[in-house]
C-alpha positions as CSV (number, residue, x, y, z in Angstrom):
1,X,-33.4,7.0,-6.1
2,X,-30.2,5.1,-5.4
3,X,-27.8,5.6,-2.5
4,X,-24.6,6.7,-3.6
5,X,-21.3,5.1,-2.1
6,X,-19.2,6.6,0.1
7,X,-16.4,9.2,-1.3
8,X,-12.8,8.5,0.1
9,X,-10.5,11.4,-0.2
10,X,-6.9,9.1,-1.0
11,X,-5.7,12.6,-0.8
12,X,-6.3,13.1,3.1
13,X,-5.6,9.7,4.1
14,X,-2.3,9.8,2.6
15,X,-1.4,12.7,4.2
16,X,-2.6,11.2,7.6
17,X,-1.4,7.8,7.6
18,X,2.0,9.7,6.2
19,X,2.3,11.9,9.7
20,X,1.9,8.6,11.7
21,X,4.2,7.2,10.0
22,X,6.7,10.1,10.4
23,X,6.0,9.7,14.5
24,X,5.6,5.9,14.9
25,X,7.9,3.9,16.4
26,X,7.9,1.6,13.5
27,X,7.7,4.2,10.6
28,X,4.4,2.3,9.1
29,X,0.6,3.0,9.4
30,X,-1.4,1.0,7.8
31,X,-5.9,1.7,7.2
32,X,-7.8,-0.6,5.9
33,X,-10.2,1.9,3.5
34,X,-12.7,-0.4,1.8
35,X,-13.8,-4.4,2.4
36,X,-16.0,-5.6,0.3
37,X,-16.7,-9.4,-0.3
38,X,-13.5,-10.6,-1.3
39,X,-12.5,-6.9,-2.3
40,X,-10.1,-5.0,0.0
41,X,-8.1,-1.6,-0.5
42,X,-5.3,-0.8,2.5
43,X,-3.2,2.5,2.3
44,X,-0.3,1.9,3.7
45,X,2.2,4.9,5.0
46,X,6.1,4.0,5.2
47,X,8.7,6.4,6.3
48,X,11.8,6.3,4.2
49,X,13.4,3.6,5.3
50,X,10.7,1.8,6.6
51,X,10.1,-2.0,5.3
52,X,7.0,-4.5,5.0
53,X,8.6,-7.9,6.3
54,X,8.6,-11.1,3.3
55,X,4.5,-12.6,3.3
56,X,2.8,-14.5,1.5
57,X,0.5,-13.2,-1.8
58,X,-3.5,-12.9,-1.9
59,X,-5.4,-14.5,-5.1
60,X,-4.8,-11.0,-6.7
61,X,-3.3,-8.0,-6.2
62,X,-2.0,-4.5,-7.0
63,X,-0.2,-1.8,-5.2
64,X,-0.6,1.9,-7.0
65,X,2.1,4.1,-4.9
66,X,0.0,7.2,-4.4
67,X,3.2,9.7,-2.9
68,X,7.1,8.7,-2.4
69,X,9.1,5.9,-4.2
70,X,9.2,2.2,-3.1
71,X,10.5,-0.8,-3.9
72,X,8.5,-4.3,-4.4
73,X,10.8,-7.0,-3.2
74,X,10.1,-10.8,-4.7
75,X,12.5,-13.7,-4.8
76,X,15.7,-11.4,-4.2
77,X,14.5,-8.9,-7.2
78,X,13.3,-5.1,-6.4
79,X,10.8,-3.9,-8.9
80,X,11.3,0.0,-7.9
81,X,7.7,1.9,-8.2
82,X,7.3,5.9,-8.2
83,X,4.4,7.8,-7.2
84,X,1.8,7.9,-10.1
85,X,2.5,3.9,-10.9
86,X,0.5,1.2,-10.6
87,X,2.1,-2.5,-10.6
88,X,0.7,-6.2,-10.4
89,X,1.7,-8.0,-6.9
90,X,3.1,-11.3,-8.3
91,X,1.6,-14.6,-6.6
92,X,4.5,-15.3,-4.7
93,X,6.2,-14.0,-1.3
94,X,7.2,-10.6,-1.5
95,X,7.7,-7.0,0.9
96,X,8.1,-3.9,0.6
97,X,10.6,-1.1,1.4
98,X,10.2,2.7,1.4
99,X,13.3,4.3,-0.2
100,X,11.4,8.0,0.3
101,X,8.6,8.8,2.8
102,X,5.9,6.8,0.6
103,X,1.9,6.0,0.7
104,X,0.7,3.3,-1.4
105,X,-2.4,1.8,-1.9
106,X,-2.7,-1.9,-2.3
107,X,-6.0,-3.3,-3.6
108,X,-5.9,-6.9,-2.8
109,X,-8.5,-10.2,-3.8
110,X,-8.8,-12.6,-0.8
111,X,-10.1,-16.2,-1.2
């Protein structure tokens, strides 16, 4: 018989990260919910308002906003993203800025 992997309930880490957010000084919390190998998935909770600073891209990536309405910035373009979507980070340095109280999850191939 073979183990079965872990369940993660997006659901409730949304809604936690979300009310750290909502208290933080910064209006961000960030988890780290799975690492493996070069695999990793982050939620991250922004209040509206709330911004990820320009950085530099992984080999691959995707962010799939999971409540709230953001906006992916990249070379002074926003590429606006609603919950339910799913979008391609493009290899080049980007942020990200809340325009609602917004979770994401960003699934992310380091080198």
């Amino acid at each position: 018989m073979t183990e079965q992997p872990a369940r993660i309930d997006l659901g409730a880490l949304a809604e936690e990260h979300a009310a750290l957010a909502a208290a933080g000084p910064h209006g961000r919390s960030a988890h780290l919910v799975l690492h493996d190998g070069v695999l990793r998935q982050t939620v991250i909770a922004l209040r509206a308002g709330a911004a990820l600073d320009e950085h530099n891209a992984p080999v691959a990536a995707s962010l799939q906003v999971l409540r709230g309405r953001v906006s992916l910035t990249v070379a002074g373009r926003r590429l606006e993203v609603a919950a339910g979507e799913l979008c391609p980070v493009p290899q080049e340095r980007h942020g990200l800025i809340a325009h609602t109280d917004a979770v994401v999850l960003l699934t992310a191939v380091t080198a």
